[in-house]
N, C-alpha and C positions, 0 to 999 in steps of 0.2 A: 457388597459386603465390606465392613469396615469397624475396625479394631483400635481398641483403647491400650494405650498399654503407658509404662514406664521407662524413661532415659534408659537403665541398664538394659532395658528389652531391645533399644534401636542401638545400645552397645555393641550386643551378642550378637545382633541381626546383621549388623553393617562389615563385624570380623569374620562371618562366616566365608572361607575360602570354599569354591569349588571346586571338586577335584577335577583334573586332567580325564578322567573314564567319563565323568558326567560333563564336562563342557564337552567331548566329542557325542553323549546325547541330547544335549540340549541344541547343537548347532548343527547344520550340515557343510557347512564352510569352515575354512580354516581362521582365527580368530585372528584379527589385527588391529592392535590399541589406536584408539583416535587420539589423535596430539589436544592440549588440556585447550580449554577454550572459556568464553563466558559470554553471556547475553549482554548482549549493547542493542541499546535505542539511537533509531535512528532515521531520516525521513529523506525520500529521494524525488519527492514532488511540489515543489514550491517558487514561487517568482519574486523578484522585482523589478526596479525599473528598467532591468534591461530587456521585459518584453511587459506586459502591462501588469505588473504587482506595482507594490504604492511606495516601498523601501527601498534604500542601494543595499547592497549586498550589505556589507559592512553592520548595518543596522539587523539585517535580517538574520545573521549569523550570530551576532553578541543577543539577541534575543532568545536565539534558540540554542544556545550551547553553554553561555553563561548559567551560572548559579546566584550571583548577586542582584541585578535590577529584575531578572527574571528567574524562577526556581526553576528553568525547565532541563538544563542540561544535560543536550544530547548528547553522545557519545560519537557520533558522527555522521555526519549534513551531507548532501549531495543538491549543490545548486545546478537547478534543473528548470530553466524559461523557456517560452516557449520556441518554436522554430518561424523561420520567417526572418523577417529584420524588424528594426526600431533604430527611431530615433534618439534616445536617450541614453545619457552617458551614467549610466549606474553605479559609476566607480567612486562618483562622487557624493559623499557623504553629505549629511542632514546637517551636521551640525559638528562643534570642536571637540565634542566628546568622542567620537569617534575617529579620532585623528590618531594618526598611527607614522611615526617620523615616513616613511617612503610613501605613504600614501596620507599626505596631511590634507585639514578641512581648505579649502578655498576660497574666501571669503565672496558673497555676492553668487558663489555657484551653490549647486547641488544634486542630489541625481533623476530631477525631470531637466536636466540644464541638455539640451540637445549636443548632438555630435560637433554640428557647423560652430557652435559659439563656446567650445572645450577644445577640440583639439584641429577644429578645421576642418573646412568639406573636401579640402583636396586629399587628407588621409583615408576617405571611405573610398572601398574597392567593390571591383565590380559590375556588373551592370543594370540599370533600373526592373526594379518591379515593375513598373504599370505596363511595358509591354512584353514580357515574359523572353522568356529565353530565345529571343529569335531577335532580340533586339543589341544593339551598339551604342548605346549612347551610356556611359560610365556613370555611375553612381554621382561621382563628386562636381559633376554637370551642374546639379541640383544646389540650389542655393541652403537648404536645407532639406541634407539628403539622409535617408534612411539604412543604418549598416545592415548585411546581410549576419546572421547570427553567428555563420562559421564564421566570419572575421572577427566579430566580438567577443567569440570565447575563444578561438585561437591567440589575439593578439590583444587581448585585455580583460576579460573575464580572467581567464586562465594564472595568468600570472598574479592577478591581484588573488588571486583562492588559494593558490599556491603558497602565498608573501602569508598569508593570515593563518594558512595551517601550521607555518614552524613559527609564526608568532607565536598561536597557543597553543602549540602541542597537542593539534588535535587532527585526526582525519575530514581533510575538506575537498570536497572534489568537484570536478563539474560532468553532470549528464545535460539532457535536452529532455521537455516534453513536446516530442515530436509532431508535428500536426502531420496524421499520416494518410498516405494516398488509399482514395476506398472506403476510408473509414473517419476515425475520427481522432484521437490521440491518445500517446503512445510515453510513457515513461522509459526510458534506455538511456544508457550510457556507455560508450568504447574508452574503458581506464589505458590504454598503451599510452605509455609516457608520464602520465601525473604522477606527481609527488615521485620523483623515482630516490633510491635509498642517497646520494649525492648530497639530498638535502640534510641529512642527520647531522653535520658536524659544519655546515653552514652558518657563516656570519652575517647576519643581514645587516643592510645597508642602514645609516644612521640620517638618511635623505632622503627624494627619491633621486636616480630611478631606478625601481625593481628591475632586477632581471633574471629572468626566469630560468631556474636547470631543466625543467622538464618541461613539456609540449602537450596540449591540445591536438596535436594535426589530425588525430586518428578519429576524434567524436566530430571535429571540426569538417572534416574530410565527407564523415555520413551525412551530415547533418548539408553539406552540399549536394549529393547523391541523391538524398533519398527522403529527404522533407518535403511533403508537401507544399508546404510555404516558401521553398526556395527554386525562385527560376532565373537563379541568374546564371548565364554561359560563360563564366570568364574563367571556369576550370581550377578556381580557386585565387583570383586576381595574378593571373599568371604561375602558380604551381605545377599547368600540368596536369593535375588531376584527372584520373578516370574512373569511371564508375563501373564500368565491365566486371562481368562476374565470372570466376572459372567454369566453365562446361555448360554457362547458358548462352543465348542466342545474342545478346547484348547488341550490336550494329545492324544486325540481320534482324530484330524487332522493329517490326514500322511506327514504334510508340519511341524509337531511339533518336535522341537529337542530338546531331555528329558537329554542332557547334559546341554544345554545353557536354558533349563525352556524355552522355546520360539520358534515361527514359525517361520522358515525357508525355503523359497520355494524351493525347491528343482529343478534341472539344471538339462538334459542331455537327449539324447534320446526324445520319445516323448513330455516331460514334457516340453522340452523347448518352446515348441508351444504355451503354456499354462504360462510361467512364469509370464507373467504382468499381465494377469488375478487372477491368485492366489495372487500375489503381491499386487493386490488394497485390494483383501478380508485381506490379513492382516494388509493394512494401516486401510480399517473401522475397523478393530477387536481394533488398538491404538486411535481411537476416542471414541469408546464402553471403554475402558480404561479409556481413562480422564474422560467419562458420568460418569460411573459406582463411580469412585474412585476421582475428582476434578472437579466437575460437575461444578462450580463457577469460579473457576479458573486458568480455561484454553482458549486459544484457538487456529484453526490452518484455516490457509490461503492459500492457493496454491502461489506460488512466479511466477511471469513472466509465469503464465500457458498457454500461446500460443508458447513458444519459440521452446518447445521440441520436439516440432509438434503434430499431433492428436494421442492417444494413440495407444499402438501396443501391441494388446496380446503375445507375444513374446519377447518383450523389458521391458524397463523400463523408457517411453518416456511420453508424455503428457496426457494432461487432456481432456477428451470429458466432453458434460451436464451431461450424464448420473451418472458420478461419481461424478461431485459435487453434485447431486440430493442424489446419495447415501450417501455421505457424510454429508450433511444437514440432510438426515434422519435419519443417528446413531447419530446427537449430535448436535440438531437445534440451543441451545446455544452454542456450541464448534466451531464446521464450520459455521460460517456464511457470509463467503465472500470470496475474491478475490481480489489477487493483480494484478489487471489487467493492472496499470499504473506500468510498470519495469522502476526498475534503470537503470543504464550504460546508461544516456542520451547522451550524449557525444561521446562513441562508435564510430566508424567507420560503423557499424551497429547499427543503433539505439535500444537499451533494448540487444543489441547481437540477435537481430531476423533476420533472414535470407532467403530468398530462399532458396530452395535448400540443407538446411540445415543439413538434416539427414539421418539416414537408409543410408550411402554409397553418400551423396552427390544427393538422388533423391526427399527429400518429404521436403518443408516444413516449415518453424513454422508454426503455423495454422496463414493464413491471410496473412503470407508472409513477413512480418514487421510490424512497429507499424502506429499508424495512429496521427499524431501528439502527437506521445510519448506513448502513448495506444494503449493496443494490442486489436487486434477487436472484440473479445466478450464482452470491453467494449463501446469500441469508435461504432461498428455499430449498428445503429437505431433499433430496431429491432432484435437484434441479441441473443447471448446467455445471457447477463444479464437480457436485456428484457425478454427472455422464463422464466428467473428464479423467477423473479419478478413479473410476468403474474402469475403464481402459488398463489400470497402473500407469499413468501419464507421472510425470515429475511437472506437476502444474499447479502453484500455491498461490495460499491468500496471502493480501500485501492489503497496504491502509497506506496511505499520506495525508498529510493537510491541506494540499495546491494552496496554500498563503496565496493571497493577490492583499487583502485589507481589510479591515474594520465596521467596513458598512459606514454608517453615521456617526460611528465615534472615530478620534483622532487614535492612530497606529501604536501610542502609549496607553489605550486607555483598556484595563482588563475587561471592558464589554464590547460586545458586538454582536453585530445585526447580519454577519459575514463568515468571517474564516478564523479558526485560531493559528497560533505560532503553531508553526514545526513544534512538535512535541507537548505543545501545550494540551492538547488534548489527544489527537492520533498520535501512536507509536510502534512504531516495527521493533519489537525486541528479536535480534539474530545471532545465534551461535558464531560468534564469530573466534577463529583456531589461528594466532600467531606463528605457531610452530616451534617456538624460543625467540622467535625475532622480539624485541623489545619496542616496536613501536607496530599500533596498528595501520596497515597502508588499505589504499583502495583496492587492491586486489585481494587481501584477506574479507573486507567485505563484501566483493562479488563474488566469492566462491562461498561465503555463508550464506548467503541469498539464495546461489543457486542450489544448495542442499535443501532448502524447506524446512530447516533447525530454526524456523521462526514462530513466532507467536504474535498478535495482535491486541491491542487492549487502546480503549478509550476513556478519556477520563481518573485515570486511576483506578479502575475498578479492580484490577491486577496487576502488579507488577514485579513479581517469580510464578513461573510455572514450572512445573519438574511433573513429564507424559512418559511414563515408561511402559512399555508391556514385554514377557518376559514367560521364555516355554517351560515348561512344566511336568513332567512324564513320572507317571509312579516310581515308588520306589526311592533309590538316593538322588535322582533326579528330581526330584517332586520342592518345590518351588513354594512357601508358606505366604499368605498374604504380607506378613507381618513383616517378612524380611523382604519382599518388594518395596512396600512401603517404607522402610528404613532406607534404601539403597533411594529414595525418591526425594524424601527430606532431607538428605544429604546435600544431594544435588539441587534441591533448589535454595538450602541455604546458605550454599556455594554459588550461589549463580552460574551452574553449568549443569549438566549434562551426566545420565548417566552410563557409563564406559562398564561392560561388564557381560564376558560370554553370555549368548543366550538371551541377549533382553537387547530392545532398539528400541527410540526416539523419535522424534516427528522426523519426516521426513526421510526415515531407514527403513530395511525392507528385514524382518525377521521371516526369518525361512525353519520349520517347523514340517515333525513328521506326519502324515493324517495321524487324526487323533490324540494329538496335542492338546494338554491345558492352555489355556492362556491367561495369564495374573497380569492386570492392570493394574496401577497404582498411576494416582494423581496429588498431586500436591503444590498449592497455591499462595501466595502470600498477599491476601488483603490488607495492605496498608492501613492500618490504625490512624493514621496522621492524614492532617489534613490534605485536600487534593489542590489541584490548580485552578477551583474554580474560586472567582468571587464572590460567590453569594454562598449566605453560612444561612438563611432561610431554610425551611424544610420545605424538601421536593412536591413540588403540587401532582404528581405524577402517584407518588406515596400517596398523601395525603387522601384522595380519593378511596383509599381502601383503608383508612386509618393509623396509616402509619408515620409516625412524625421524624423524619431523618432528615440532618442538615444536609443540605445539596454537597460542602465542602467538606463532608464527610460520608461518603457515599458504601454501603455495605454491602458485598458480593451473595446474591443472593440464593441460586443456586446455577449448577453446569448442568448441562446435557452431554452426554453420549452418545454418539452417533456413529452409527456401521452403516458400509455397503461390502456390496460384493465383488471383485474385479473377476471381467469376464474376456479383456482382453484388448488389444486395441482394436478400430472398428477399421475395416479398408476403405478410401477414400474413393470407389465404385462402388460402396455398398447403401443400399437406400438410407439406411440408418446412419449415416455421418454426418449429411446435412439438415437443418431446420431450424426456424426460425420459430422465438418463442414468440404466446400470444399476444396479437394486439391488444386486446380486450382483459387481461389478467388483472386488472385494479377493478373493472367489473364485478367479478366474481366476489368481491370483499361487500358490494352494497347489501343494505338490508338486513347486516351482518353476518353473511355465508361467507363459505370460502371457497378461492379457486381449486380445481383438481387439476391433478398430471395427466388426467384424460385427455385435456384440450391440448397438451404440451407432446408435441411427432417424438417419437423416439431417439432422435438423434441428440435430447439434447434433453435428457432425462434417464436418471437409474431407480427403477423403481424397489431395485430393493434396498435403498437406504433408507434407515430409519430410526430412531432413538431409540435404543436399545437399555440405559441406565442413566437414571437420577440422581443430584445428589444436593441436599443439602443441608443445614444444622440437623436437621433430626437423623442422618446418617453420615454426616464426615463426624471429624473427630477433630481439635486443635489440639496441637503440639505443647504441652505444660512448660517447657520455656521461652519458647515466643506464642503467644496466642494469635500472631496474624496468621498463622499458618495453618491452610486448612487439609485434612489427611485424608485423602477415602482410595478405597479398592475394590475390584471386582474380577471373577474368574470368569473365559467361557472356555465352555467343556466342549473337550472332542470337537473341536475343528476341522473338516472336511475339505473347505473351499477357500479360495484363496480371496482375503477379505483387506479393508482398511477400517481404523478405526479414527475419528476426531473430535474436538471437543468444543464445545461453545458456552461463556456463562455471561448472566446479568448481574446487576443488582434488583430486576423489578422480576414481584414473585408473578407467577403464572396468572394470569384472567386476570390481570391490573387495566382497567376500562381504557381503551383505544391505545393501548400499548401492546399487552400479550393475549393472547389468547389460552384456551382451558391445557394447550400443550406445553405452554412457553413460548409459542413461536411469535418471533415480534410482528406484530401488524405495522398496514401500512404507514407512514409516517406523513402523510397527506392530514392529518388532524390535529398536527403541530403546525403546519407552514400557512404563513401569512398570505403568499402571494396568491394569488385570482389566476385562474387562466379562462382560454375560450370558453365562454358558457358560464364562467362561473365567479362570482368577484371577490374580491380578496376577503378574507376574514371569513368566507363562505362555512369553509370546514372544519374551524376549531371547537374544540371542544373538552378542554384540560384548565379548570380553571384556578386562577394564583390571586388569594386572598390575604396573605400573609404581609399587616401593616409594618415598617420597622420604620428604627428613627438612623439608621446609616442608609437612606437613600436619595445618591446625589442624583441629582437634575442629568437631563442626555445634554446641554451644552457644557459640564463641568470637568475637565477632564479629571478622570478617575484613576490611581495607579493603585489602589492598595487594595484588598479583599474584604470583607468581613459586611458586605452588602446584607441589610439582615431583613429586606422586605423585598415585595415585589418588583421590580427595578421598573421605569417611569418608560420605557420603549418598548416592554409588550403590550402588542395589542388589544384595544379598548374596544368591545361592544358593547352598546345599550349601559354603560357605565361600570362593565365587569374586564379586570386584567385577564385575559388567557393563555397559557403555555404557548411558547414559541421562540424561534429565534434561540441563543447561546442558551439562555433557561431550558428550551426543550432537550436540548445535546448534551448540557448537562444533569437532566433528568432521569436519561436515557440510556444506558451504558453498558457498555460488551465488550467480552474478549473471544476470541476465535484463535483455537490452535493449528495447524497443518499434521495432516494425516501421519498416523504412524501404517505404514504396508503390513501385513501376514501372508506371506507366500505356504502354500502348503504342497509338499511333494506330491507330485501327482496331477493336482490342480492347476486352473489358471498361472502362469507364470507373471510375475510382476515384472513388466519386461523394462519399463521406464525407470525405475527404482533402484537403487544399490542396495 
C-alpha cells in the first residue's frame, strides 16, 4: 500500500514524537541511539600487478576514487590481490601522471618491471615455492625470484596505501583475496595497525622515502598462515611467526609443519582423497585465528563462491552451505557473508562462471552461471542465502568488481570485454558510523560491514536506499503508513539510516509482541542523471519488448519483496546442515522450464521464502521535490513467527525474453555470454539482439575515453552478420540492486539468535 501526499504531510509525519508509554509498547528492549552515520561505496575485491591485475596500484586507486578522469568516486578502497607471490613490482607507476613526490614515476620502469630489476633479488625473503615448505633454498637464490605476498604487503604494498590515503584524504587499506585451503577464494582483511590515527596531523615526505606509522604484520602474518598459495617456512623471513591457535591441537595435527610453525595438508597416496577436507579444517582453524587474536578487526568473505563449483573433498574447489555454516560458527563476527554478486561482469562468461567448468571440463560452477550477475545462492528465492538467513545467521550479500582488466581494450578505454573499475559498475554502499571521529578509518568500515547496514546495486540503477520496518499495536501505538514513510525519505535524503524506537534497518533485529503490525516503508533514489556507462544507445534487452531507453540512462523498474521465516540455527549433527546444490540446476532452465527446490537437500534451502509484495510506478509514489525518489509501503498483520524481510530491484520489467521471467526472477545469464564450453561453441547461446546504427562508434583498436557511444559497439558478437547482446553491453543491460535482510523477532517465537 502506498500513499500520495504533500511536503506539509512528511512535515507533521517526521515531528511526530513518541511518547515514553508507546516506545515501552512498541519495544521490548531498552532503546539505545545509534551514533549518526552515512552510506559510503566502496569495494574490497580487486588487483593489480602485484598479483595478476593489469595496473599498479596507483592507477587502480585514482581510477576508482577520483571524480575527474573517472566519475566513479569511491568512498573507500580496499586493495585486496591475490595470495601466493609474484613477481612484479606494483608500486611502480604506468606513467608521470601518476607520480607522487615519495613515490615518483621512474623512467624505463613500470609495474610489470619485476622484483630482481627494481629493487634486487637479494631483498625477496623467504623460501622458494616450487618445492613447498619443506624446502631451504631462499627466495633471492633465484635470479629472478618471486615475493611471497606477506612480504609485499607487509613491506611495500602497505606503506605505499598508507602514503596515498593521507595524500587524498581518503580511507585506503589493504586486505588479500585469499586463495583458500579446500576451497576456492576468500575476500578478508585483518585492519590491526593501518592507517592508525598518528597519521592525521602527519607531514609527508617531499621525496621519497615513505615511511610508514602503521603496519601490515597482522593481514601479512595470515596471509603466512593460512593461504593456500603460501608455502613458504621461513616464519615470516625470520619474524618468528606462529600459526598455533588457542585451544586447538596445532603441533599435535599431522597436517602440522614444525618448520614452517603452520598446517599443511599433506598430498599423496590416500591422503589425497581427503585434501579439501582437511583444507577447510585449516581455513576455520585461520578464522579461530582472527577470533582469537583480531576479534574486531577482521573479516573474510568467500569471493564468487559458486564459480569453482560445489566443493570436492579431494580438490580445492568451492563452497557448499555447510562450510559457510562452519565458518559462521568459528567467527560470527569475522565470516559473516558472501560475495555472491562476482565481478568480471563483462566477461565472455558472465563472473567467469561456466558450465562445465571443472574437474576435467565435467561439473559446473554451482548454478551453471550467474543469474542477472548473481550467482544462485544469492539470486534464487529460496536458496542458500535464504537457508542461511532462515537460521537468524548475521550472513550478508556483498558484490565487488575483482578488476584484473579490460579484455581487448587498453585499461583507459570505457569498454571492455572483461571487468569494470571498482565502482564503476558494482558498489557496496555501507552504513558506515564515525562516532564524531572526523575522519573515516578502516575499522569504522569493518564494523559497517559487519552489521549488514549494507545495500548492493549495479550499474546505477540505485543509489539511496532507506529499508525500514517498524511495530505497530492499536491504539496510540498504532504506526500510519504515512509517517513511516516520512521517517524513510528523510533518511534516504540524508544518506543515512533511520534511528527511531520501534522500527530497524537492514541488518537489525526488531523484536515485536505476537500480534504486532508491521509498517514497511521503502524509499529509493533513481538517479535521473546519467550513469557510468558509455553507451547512450537504447538497451537491446528493452528494445525486445518495445521499450527504447538509453543504456546511460537506465530506469528502476520495479523491487521485489521477499520474506522468509527463521526457524533457528540448524546443529552441525543434524542431517539437514549439510548439502550440496544441484549439479544439473542450469538443466532445469532448457526448453524454457524451470528448476525446483525439490532437487535442492534441505540443508541448503528455506522453503518458506517467498515474494511477498511488488512495487512499481503503478504503486510507489515520487516525492514532488526530487522526482528520483521513489516512496512505497506496506503492512503485515498480526505477526506470529519470527520472520526476515529483503528487497531486490531491476530496471528490466518481468518476462523481458531471456532475462526475466513471468515472476521477475532473472534467468540464467548463459544467453548473454560469448564464450563456448565442452560440447558447445562459442556464440552457441545468444540470443539478445543490438541493431541500433550510430555515427559515435569507434573501431576496438581506437582507444576510447569518453561516453556517448550511440550504436552498437564493433566487439559484440557477429553471427550470420547480426550484433548480439554480450560482453559490458549485456552488464549494462542488465541491472540490480539487493538489499540485506531486515530480522522480526517475535516473543514467543523462533529467537533471532545471530542478530542484534
Amino acid at each position: 500500500m502506498s500513499f500520495q501526499y504533500r511536503k506539509s504531510q512528511i512535515a507533521i509525519a517526521v515531528a511526530t514524537v513518541v511518547s515514553a508509554a508507546t516506545v515501552a509498547a512498541l519495544t521490548s528492549t531498552a532503546y539505545a541511539a545509534k551514533p549518526a552515520g552515512k552510506y559510503l561505496s566502496g569495494d574490497f575485491h580487486n588487483h593489480s600487478t602485484c598479483s595478476d591485475g593489469s595496473t599498479s596500484v596507483q592507477k587502480k586507486v585514482k581510477k576508482s576514487m577520483d571524480t575527474v578522469e573517472t566519475p566513479f568516486g569511491l568512498d573507500w578502497f580496499v586493495q585486496a590481490g591475490h595470495g601466493g607471490n609474484g613477481n612484479r613490482n606494483c608500486l611502480l607507476a604506468e606513467d608521470a601522471s601518476l607520480a607522487t613526490p615519495a613515490y615518483p614515476f621512474v623512467e624505463g620502469q613500470g609495474p610489470n618491471t619485476r622484483w630482481n630489476a627494481s629493487i634486487g633479488a637479494a631483498a625477496v625473503k623467504g623460501v622458494t615455492p616450487s618445492t613447498g615448505a619443506t624446502s631451504t633454498t631462499a627466495m633471492s637464490a633465484d635470479a629472478n625470484p618471486r615475493m611471497w605476498r606477506w612480504q609485499a604487503m607487509q613491506e611495500y604494498q602497505y606503506p605505499l596505501l598508507e602514503y596515498l590515503s593521507v595524500l587524498r584524504n581518503q580511507p585506503i587499506f589493504i586486505g588479500l583475496e585469499s586463495v583458500v585451503a579446500g576451497h576456492e577464494h576468500t575476500s578478508m582483511a585483518v585492519i590491526t595497525g593501518q592507517l592508525p590515527s598518528a597519521l592525521d596531523n602527519v607531514v609527508l615526505p617531499s621525496a621519497p622515502p615513505y615511511a610508514a606509522l602503521g603496519s601490515a604484520a597482522a593481514v601479512s602474518q595470515w596471509s603466512y598462515c593460512f593461504d593456500r598459495g603460501d608455502t613458504d617456512n621461513s616464519r615470516g623471513g625470520g619474524q618468528g611467526w606462529d600459526c598455533s591457535v588457542p585451544g586447538s591441537l596445532n603441533s599435535a595435527n599431522a597436517d602440522w609443519n614444525t618448520t614452517a610453525a603452520k598446517l599443511v595438508p599433506r598430498t599423496g597416496g590416500d591422503l589425497t582423497a581427503t585434501v579439501g577436507i582437511r583444507g577447510h579444517e585449516k581455513t576455520v582453524e585461520g578464522i579461530k585465528w582472527m577470533k582469537a587474536f583480531h576479534p574486531k578487526a577482521s573479516y573474510y568473505v568467500p569471493a564468487h563462491l559458486e564459480r569453482a563449483g560445489p566443493f570436492n573433498p579431494a580438490g580445492n574447489n568451492g563452497f557448499n552451505v555447510e562450510h559457510l555454516r562452519n565458518f559462521n560458527n568459528a567467527g560470527p563476527e569475522i565470516a559473516f557473508g558472501m560475495e555472491t554478486q562476482p565481478g568480471h561482469g563483462a566477461s565472455d562468461q558472465r563472473g567467469e562462471y561456466a558450465p562445465r567448468r571443472n574437474l576435467g571440463g565435467t561439473v559446473d560452477s554451482v548454478g551453471g552461471t550467474t543469474y542477472g550477475g548473481t550467482g544462485v545462492y544469492g539470486a534464487q528465492i529460496g536458496g542458500v542465502w535464504d537457508a542461511l538467513l532462515g537460521e537468524g545467521r548475521n550472513f550478508w550479500f556483498f558484490a565487488s568488481s575483482d578488476w584484473h582488466n579490460r579484455g581487448i581494450f587498453q585499461g583507459d578505454d570505457r569498454r571492455t570485454t572483461q571487468d569494470h573499475y571498482p565502482g564503476e559498475y558494482h558498489r557496496n554502499y555501507t552504513m558506515i558510523r564515525t562516532a564524531g571521529d572526523t575522519k573515516v578509518r578502516p575499522q569504522h568500515i569493518v564494523d559497517g560491514l559487519r552489521t549488514g547496514n549494507t545495500f548492493v546495486a549495479t550499474g546505477q540503477v540505485i543509489d539511496r536506499l532507506a529499508f525500514v520496518a517498524c511495530a505497530s499495536y492499536p491504539g496510540a501505538a498504532r504506526r500510519a503508513n504515512s509517517a513511516v514513510e516520512a521517517l524513510a525519505l528523510t533518511a534516504a535524503r540524508n544518506n543515512t539510516d533511520v534511528d527511531v524506537p520501534g522500527c530497524a534497518t537492514m541488518g537489525e533485529k526488531l523484536q515485536v509482541r505476537p500480534g504486532a503490525e508491521i509498517v514497511v516503508a521503502i524509499v529509493v533514489r533513481d538517479p535521473s542523471g546519467p550513469s557510468y556507462s558509455p553507451y547512450s544507445f537504447p538497451n537491446p534487452s528493452l528494445m525486445q519488448i518495445g521499450i527504447e531507453q538509453p543504456m546511460d540512462h537506465p530506469v528502476l523498474d520495479h523491487i521485489d519483496v521477499i520474506r522468509g521465516l527463521v526457524t533457528g540455527y540448524k546443529s552441525p549433527d543434524a542431517p539437514d546442515y549439510a548439502g550440496e546444490w544441484p549439479r544439473n540446476w542450469l538443466a532445469g532452465y532448457e526448453n524454457g522450464g524451470t528448476p525446483s527446490l525439490a532437487s535442492v537437500p534441505a540443508a541448503a534451502k528455506n522453503t518458506s521464502a517467498a515474494m511477498i509484495q511488488f512495487f512499481n510506478k503503478n504503486n510507489w509514489t515520487t516525492f514532488p521535490g526530487d522526482r528520483d525518489y521513489k516512496v512505497m509501503s506496506f503492512r503485515v498483520a498480526g505477526v506470529r513467527d519470527s520472520q526476515y524481510l529483503r528487497l531486490r530491484g531491476t530496471n528490466l520489467p518481468r518476462s523481458t525474453p531471456w532475462e526475466t521471467d513471468a515472476d521477475g526472477n532473472p534467468l540464467p545469464d548463459l544467453y548473454t555470454n560469448q564464450a563456448g564450453y565442452t560440447g558447445v561453441p562459442e556464440n552457441a547461446n545468444l540470443k539478445i539482439t543490438c541493431n541500433t546504427v550510430g555515427t559515435n562508434v569507434p573501431a576496438n583498436s581506437t582507444l576510447y575515453t569518453g561516453t556517448g557511444i550511440d550504436g552498437c559497439p564493433n566487439h559484440m558478437p557477429v553471427v550470420s552478420g547480426q550484433k548480439y547482446s554480450a560482453f559490458d553491453v549485456a552488464s549494462w543491460a542488465d541491472l540490480w540492486f539487493y538489499s540485506n535482510p531486515i530480522f522480526i523477532e517475535v516473543a514467543g517465537s523462533t529467537r533471532v539468535a545471530g542478530v542484534k
